[in-house]
C-alpha positions as CSV (number, residue, x, y, z in Angstrom):
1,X,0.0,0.0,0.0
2,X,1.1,3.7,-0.7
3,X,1.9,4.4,2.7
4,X,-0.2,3.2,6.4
5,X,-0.9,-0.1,6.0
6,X,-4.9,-1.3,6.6
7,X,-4.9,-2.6,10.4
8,X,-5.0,-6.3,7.8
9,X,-2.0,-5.4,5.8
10,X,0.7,-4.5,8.8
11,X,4.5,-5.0,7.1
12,X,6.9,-6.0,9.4
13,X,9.9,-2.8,9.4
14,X,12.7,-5.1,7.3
15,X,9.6,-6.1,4.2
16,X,9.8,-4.1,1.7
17,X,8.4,-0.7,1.2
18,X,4.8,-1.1,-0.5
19,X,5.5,2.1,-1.7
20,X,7.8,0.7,-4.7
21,X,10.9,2.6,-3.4
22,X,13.0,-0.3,-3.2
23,X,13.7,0.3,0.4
24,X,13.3,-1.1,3.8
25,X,10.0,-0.4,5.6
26,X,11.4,0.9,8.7
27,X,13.8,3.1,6.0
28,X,10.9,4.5,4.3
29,X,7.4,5.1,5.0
30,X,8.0,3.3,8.5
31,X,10.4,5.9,9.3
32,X,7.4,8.3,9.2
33,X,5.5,8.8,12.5
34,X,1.8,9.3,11.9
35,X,-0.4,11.9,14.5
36,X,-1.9,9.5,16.9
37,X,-5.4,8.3,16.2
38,X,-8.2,10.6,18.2
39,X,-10.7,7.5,17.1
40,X,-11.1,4.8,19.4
41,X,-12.5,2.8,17.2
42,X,-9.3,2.6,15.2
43,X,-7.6,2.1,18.4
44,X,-9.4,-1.3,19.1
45,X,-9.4,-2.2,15.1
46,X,-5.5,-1.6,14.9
47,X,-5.5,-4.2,17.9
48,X,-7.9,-6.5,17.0
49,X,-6.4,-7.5,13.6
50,X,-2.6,-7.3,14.3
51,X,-0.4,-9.9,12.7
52,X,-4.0,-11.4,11.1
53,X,-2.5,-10.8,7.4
54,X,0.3,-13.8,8.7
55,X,-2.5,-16.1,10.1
56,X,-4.3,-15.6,7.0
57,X,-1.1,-16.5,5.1
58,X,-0.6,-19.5,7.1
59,X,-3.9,-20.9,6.5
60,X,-3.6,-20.1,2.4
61,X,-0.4,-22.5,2.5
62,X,-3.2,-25.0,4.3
63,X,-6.4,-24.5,2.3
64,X,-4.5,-24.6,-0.8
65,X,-1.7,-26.3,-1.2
66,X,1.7,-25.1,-2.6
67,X,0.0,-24.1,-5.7
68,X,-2.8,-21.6,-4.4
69,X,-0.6,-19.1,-4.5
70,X,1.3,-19.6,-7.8
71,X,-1.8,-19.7,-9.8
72,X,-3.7,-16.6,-7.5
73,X,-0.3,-14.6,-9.2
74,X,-0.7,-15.9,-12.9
75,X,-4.2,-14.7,-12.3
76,X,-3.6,-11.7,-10.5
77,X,-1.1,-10.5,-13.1
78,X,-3.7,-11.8,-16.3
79,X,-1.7,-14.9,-17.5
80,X,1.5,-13.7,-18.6
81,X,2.7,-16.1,-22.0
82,X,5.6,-16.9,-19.5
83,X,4.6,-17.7,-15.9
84,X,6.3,-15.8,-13.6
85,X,6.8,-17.1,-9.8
86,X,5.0,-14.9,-7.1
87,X,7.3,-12.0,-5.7
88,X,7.1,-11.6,-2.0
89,X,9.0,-8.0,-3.0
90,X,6.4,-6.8,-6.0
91,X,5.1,-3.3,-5.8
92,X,2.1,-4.7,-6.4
93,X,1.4,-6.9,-3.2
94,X,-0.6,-4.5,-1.4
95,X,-3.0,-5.2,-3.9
96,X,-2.7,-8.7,-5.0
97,X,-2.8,-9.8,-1.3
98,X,-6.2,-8.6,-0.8
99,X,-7.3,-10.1,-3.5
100,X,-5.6,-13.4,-3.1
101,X,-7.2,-13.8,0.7
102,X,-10.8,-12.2,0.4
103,X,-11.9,-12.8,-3.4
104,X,-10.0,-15.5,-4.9
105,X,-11.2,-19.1,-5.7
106,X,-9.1,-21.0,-7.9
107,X,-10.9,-22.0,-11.6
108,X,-11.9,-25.6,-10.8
109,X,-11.6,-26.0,-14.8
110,X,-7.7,-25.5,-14.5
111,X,-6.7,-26.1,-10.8
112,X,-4.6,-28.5,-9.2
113,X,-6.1,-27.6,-5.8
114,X,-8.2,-29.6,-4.3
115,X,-11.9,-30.3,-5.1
116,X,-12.3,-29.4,-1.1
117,X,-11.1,-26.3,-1.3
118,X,-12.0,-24.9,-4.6
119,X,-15.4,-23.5,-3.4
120,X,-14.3,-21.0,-0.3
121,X,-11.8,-18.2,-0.4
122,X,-8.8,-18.1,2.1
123,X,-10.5,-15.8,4.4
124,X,-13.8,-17.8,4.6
125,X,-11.8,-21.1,5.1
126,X,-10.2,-19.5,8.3
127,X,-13.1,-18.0,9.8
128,X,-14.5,-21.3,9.4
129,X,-11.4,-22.8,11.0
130,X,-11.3,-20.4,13.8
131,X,-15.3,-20.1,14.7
132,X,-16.1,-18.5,18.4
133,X,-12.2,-18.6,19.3
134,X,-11.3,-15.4,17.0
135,X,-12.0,-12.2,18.3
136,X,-15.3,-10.7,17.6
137,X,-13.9,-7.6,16.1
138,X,-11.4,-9.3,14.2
139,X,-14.5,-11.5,12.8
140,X,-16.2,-8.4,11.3
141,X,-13.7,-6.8,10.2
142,X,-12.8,-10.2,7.7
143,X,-16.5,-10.7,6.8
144,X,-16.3,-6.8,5.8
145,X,-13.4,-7.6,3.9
146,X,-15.0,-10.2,1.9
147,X,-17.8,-8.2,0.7
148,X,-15.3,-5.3,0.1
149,X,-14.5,-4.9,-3.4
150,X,-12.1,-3.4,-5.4
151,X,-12.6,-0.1,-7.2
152,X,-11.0,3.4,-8.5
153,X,-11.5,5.8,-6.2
154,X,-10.7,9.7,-6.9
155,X,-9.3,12.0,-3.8
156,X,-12.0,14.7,-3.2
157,X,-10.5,16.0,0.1
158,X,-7.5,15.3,2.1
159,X,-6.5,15.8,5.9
160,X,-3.3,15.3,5.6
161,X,-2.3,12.9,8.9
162,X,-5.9,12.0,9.3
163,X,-7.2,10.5,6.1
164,X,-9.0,11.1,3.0
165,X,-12.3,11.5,1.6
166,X,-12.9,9.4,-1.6
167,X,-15.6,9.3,-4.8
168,X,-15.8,5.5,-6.1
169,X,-15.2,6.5,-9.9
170,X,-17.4,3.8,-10.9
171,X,-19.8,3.6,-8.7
172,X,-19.8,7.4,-7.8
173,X,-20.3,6.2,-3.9
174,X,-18.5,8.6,-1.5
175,X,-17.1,7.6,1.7
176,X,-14.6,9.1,4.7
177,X,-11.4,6.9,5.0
178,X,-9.1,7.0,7.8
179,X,-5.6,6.7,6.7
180,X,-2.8,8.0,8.6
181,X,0.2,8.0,6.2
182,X,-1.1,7.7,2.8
183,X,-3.0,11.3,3.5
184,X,0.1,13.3,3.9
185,X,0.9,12.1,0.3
186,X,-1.8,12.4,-1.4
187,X,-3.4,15.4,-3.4
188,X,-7.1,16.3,-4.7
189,X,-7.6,14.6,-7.7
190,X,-5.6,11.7,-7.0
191,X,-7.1,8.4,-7.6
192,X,-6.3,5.5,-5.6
193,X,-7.3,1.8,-7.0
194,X,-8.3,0.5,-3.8
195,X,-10.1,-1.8,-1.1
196,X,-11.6,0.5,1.3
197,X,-13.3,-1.5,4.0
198,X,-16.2,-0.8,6.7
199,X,-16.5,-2.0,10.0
200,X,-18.1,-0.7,12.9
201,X,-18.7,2.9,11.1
202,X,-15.3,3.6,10.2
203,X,-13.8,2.9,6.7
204,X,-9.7,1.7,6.5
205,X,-7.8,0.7,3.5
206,X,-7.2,-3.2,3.8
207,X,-5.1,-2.7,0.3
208,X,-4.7,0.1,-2.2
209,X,-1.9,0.9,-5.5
210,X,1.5,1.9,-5.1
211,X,1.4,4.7,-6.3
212,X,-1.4,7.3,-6.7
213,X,-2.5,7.5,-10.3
214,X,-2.9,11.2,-11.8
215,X,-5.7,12.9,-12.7
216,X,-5.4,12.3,-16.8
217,X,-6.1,8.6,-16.0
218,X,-9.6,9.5,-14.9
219,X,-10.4,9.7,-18.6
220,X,-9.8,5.6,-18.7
221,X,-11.8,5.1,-16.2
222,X,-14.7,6.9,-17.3
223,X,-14.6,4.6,-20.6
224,X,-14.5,1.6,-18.6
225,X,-17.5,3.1,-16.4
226,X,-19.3,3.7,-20.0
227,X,-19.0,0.0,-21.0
228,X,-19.3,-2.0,-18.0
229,X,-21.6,0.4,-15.3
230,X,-23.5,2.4,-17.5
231,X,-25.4,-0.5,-19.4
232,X,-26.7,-1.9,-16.0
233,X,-28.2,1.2,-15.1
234,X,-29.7,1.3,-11.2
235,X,-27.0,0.6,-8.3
236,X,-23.9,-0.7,-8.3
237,X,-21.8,-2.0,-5.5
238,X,-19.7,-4.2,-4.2
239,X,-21.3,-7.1,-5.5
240,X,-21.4,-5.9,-9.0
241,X,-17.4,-4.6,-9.0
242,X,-16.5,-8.1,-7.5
243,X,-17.9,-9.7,-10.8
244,X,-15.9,-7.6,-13.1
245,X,-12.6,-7.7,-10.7
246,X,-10.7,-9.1,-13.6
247,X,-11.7,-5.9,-15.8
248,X,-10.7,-3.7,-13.1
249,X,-7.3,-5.4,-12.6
250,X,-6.5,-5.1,-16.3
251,X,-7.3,-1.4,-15.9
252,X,-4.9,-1.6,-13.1
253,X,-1.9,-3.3,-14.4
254,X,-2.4,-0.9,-17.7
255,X,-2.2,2.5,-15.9
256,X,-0.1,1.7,-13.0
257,X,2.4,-0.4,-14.4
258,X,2.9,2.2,-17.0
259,X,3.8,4.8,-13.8
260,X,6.1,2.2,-12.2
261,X,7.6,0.7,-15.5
262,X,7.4,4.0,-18.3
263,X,8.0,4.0,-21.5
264,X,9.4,5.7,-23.8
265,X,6.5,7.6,-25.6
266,X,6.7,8.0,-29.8
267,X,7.7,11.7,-30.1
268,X,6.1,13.4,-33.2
269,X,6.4,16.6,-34.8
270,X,3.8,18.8,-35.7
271,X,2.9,16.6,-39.1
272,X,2.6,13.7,-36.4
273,X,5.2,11.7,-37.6
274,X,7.7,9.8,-35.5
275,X,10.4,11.8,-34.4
276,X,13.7,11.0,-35.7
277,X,16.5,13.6,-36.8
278,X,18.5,13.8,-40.0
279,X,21.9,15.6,-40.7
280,X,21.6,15.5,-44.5
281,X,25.0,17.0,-46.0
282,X,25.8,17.9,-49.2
283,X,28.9,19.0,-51.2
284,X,27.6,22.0,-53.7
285,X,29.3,24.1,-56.4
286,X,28.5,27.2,-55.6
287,X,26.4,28.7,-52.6
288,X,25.3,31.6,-54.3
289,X,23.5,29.0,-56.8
290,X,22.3,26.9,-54.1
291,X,20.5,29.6,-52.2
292,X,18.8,30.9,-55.2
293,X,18.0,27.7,-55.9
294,X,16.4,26.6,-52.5
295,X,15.3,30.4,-51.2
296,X,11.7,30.2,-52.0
297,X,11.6,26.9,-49.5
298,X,11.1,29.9,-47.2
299,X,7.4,30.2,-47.6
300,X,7.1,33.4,-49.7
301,X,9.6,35.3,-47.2
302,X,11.7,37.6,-49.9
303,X,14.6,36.9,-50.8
304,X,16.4,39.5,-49.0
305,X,14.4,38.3,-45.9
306,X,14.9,34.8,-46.5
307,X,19.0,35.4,-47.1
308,X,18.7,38.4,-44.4
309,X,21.4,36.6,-42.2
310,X,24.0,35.9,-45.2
311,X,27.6,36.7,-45.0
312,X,29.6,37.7,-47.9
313,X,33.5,37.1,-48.7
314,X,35.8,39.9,-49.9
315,X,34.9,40.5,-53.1
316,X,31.1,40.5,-52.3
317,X,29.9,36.9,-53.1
318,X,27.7,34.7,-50.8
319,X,30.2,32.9,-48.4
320,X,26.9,31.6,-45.8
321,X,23.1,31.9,-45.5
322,X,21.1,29.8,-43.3
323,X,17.7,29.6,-44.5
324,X,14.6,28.0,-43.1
325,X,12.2,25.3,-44.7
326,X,8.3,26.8,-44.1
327,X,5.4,26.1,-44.7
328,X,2.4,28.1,-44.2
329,X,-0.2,27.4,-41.3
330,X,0.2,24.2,-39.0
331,X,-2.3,20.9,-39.0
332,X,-2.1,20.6,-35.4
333,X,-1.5,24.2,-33.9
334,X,-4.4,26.5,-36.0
335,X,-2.7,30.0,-34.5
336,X,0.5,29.5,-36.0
337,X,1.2,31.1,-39.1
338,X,3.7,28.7,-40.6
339,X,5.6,25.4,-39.7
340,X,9.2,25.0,-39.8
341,X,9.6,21.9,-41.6
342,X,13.8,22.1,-41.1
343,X,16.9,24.3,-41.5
344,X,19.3,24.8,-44.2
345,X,22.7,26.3,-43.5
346,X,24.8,27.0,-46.5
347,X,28.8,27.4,-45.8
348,X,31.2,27.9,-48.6
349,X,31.2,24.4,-50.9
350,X,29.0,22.7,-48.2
351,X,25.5,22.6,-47.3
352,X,24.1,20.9,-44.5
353,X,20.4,20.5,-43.7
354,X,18.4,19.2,-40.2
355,X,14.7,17.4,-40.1
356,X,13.2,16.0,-38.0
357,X,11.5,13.0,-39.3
358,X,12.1,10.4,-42.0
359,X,9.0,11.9,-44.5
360,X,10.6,15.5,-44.6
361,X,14.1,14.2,-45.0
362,X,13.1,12.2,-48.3
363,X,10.8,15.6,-49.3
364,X,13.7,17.7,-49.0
365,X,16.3,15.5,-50.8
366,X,13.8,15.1,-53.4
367,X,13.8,18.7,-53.8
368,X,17.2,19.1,-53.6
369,X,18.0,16.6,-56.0
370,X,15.4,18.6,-58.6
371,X,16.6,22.0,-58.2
372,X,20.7,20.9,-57.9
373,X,20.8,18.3,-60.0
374,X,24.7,17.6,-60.3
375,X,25.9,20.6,-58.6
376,X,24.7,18.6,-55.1
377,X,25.9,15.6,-54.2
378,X,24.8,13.5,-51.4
379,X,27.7,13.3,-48.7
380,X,25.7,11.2,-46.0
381,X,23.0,11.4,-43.4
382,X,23.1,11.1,-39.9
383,X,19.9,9.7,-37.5
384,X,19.7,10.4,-33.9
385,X,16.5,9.4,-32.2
386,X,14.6,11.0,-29.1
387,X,16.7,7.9,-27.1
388,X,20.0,9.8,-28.1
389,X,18.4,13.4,-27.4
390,X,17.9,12.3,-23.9
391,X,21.1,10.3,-22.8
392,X,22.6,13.8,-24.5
393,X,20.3,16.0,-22.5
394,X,21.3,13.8,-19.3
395,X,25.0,14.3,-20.3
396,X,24.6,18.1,-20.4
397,X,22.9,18.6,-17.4
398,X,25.5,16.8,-15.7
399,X,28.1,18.5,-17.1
400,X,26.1,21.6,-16.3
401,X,26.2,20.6,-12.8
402,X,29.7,19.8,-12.7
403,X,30.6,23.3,-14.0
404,X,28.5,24.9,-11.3
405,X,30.8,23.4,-8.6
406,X,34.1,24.5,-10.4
407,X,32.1,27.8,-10.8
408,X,29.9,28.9,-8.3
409,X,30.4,32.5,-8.4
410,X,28.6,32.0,-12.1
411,X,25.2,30.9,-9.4
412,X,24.3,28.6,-12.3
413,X,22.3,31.1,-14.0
414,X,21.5,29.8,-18.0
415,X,21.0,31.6,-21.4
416,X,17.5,30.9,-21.0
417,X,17.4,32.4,-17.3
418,X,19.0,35.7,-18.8
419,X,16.9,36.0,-21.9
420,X,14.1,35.4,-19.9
421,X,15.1,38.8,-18.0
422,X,14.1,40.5,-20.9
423,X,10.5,41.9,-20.1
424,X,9.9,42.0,-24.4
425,X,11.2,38.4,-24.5
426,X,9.2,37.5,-21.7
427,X,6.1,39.0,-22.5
428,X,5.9,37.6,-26.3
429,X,6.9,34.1,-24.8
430,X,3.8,34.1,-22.3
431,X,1.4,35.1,-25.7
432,X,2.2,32.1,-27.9
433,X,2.3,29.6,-24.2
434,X,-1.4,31.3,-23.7
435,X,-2.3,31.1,-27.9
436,X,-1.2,26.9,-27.4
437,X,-3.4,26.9,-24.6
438,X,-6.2,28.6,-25.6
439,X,-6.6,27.0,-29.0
440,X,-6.4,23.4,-27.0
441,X,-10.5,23.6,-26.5
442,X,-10.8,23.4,-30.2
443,X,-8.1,20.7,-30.7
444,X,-9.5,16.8,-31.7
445,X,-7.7,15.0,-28.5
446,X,-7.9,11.0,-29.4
447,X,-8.8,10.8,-25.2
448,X,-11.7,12.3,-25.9
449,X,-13.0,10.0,-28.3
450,X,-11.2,12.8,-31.0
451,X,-13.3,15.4,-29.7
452,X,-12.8,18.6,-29.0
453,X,-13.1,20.0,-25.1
454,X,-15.5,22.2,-26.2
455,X,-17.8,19.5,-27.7
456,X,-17.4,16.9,-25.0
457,X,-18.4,19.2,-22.3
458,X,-21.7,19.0,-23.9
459,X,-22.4,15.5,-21.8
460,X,-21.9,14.7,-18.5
461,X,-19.0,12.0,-19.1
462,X,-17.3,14.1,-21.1
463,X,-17.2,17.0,-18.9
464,X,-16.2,15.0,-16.2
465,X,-12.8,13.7,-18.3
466,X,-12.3,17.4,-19.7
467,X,-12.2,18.6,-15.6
468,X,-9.7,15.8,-15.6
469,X,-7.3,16.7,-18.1
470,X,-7.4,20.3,-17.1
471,X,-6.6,19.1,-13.7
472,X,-3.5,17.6,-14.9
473,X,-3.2,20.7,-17.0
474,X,-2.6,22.7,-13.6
475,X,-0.8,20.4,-12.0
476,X,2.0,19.8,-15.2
477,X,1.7,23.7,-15.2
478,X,2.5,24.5,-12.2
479,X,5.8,22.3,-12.5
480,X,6.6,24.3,-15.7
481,X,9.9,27.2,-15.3
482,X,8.5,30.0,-15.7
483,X,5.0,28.4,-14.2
484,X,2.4,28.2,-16.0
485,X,0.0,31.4,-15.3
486,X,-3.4,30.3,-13.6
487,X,-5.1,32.9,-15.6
488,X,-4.7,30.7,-18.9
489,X,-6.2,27.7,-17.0
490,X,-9.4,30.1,-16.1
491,X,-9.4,31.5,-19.3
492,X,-10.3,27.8,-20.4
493,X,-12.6,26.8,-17.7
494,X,-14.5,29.7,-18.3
495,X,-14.8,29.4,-22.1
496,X,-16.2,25.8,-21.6
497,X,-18.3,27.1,-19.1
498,X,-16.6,25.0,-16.2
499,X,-16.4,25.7,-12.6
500,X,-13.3,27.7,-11.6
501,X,-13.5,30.1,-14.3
502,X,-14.0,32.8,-12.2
């Protein structure tokens, strides 16, 4: 679990942190003391259910044999093509244990448990083992657990040290949870796939993800709400979640294994094709006849602005020109006037050009080829992919860091930092960030079914997943340098008529 354990789900201080940090319990969450609990009730839970998660454990091994808990994993994790053995130290065992004691009864199609125990889950089998000698509380608290179930749950309001208040995104039920630990992590909007349990009028966390998932996910969610919930119409519970569990688990393994485990995303440029840069270079004749060749690639700039940065030699010929490769207007961004498809720098007998995807490097050696003929020939073309861009952005940053300790009279200030002193600068910088913005309610986004924001808001789902992904907005915003101005994000919120646009 992310951080306080449910009084079911205690760790011992040398298991490994459920948060997925890789560290010791008592090194990590453990570490952290949570306020004392005011609620009495908690008190005598806490108390009544300590070390229960290793009796329940004990009996699994009993109930089931060796191989409960083998195939509970294959399950649990959707039956990987290559089984993989259960891992005491997964990230995901605040959730699969849970799962594994309350809801899981083997498939008695595929099992090699036994017939006997094929019909009751591990929790059932030791209440039934235990009858009138288990505490009272203790009883409840497992029956409770049992017709738990897990859901999505988004973060309405948070107490941080006290717990959390919680909207089942399915089921839209709202409930108070008490949760020592995990609240001082947590922020609105956050949603928690979880296994909130009732007993004796308060609610706990008996299990619960990693991590908590961000806002943007909610947009999932509310498509897996469409096709499973909204069909039934009328309530739906516990009951109803249990017998879609495997659904929900998919959903789960999908969004949070892509937080613990990310990948790379495919990059694309503003033509939305994969990202991947060419250094084209070219021996040429004569500059002066390659410019003039090649200048109205400029998008009807004129020649003297298109060449408005050329050098000359001594005796008044074209030594250099860089020239950009525009086109006018832009299929993804409507406010911009003109895309650059690439750069052209023209130096003496060579000319070297950068693209950034495969489609405009064959467009502009095509053209090349036409308008040159002979007069340029092909040298060779160098790729480097977004993989490359990183490990070189990684490389700079740490030599950036390394030069700020030879140097630190310098304070570490950047180019960027100074040209952003510039109020001119500054100002025209913040009008195209609020332009991107602004235009976004008109933009297809493919989460939205490729609608725009400002025709999903016109149903309720769709409002709902728009509030989502302007939640994120603020949130990625705010982590932005210079941050991103809340003004823009009200601008929106009032032009789709949303609440906050005050």
């Amino acid at each position: 679990m992310h951080a306080q354990l449910g009084p079911a789900m205690k760790l011992g201080r040398n298991d490994p942190c459920s948060c997925g940090s890789g560290r010791k319990y008592k090194h990590c969450c453990g570490g952290v003391q949570a306020e004392p609990p005011e609620d009495p009730r908690w008190i005598r839970l806490n108390r009544a259910t300590h070390g229960l998660v290793d009796e329940l454990l004990k009996c699994a091994k009993r109930h089931f044999g060796p191989e409960g808990v083998h195939e509970a994993w294959q399950e649990f994790n959707l039956w990987p093509e290559e089984e993989e053995p259960f891992d005491p130290a997964s990230p995901h065992l605040m959730v699969f244990l849970p799962w594994f004691l309350h809801h899981w009864i083997p498939d008695e199609r595929e099992t090699a448990v036994a017939a006997e125990a094929q019909k009751t889950t591990v929790a059932q089998a030791y209440l039934a083992a235990k009858g009138t000698r288990l505490d009272p509380l203790a009883r409840r608290y497992l029956e409770a657990c049992g017709e738990a179930a897990f859901s999505f749950h988004e973060v309405l309001r948070c107490e941080p040290g006290q717990g959390v208040r919680i909207r089942d995104v399915l089921s839209a039920r709202e409930i108070d949870v008490i949760e020592h630990l995990g609240s001082r992590q947590f922020s609105v909007g956050d949603i928690l796939f979880a296994h909130p349990v009732t007993v004796d009028g308060i609610t706990v966390f008996d299990g619960m993800s990693p991590v908590p998932i961000p806002p943007q996910h909610k947009v999932e969610l509310i498509e897996l709400r469409r096709r499973y919930v909204t069909p039934r119409g009328g309530a739906f519970g516990a009951e109803e979640l249990r017998e879609i569990d495997i659904e929900l688990l998919a959903a789960y393994h999908g969004i949070v294994g892509e937080i613990l485990d990310p990948k790379m995303p495919q990059i694309q440029n503003t033509d939305g094709e994969p990202l991947l840069l060419h250094t084209i270079e070219y021996a040429i004749d004569s500059p002066e006849e390659a410019f003039e060749a090649l200048k109205d690639l400029a998008a009807g700039l004129p020649a003297e602005e298109a060449g408005e940065n050329a050098e000359y030699d001594a005796s008044g010929r074209l030594a250099r020109v860089d020239l950009a490769w525009r086109r006018p207007g832009n299929a993804m961004h409507k406010h911009w006037e003109n895309t650059i498809l690439g750069h052209i720098h023209i130096d003496g007998g060579k000319l070297t050009a950068n693209v950034n995807s495969k489609k405009r490097a064959t467009e502009l050696r095509r053209l090349i080829k036409e308008r040159l003929g002979r007069h340029a020939r092909h040298v060779g073309t160098q790729l480097q992919s977004p993989e490359d861009l990183i490990e070189e952005a990684r490389a700079a940053r740490a030599r950036g860091k390394a030069d700020k300790e030879k140097s630190p009279a310098e304070g570490g200030e950047t180019d960027h930092d100074r040209l952003m002193r510039d109020p001119a600068v500054a100002a025209q910088i913040a009008e195209h960030v609020r332009a991107h913005y602004v235009s976004w309610v008109d933009q297809k986004i493919p989460a939205l079914g490729n609608r725009t924001p400002r025709e999903a808001v016109g149903d309720a789902d769709g409002r709902e997943a728009v509030e989502a992904l302007l939640l994120q907005m603020e949130r990625d915003g705010a982590k932005m340098r210079p941050p991103l101005d809340p003004a823009i994000l009200r601008e929106l919120r009032r032009t789709l008529g949303l609440a906050g646009g005050e």
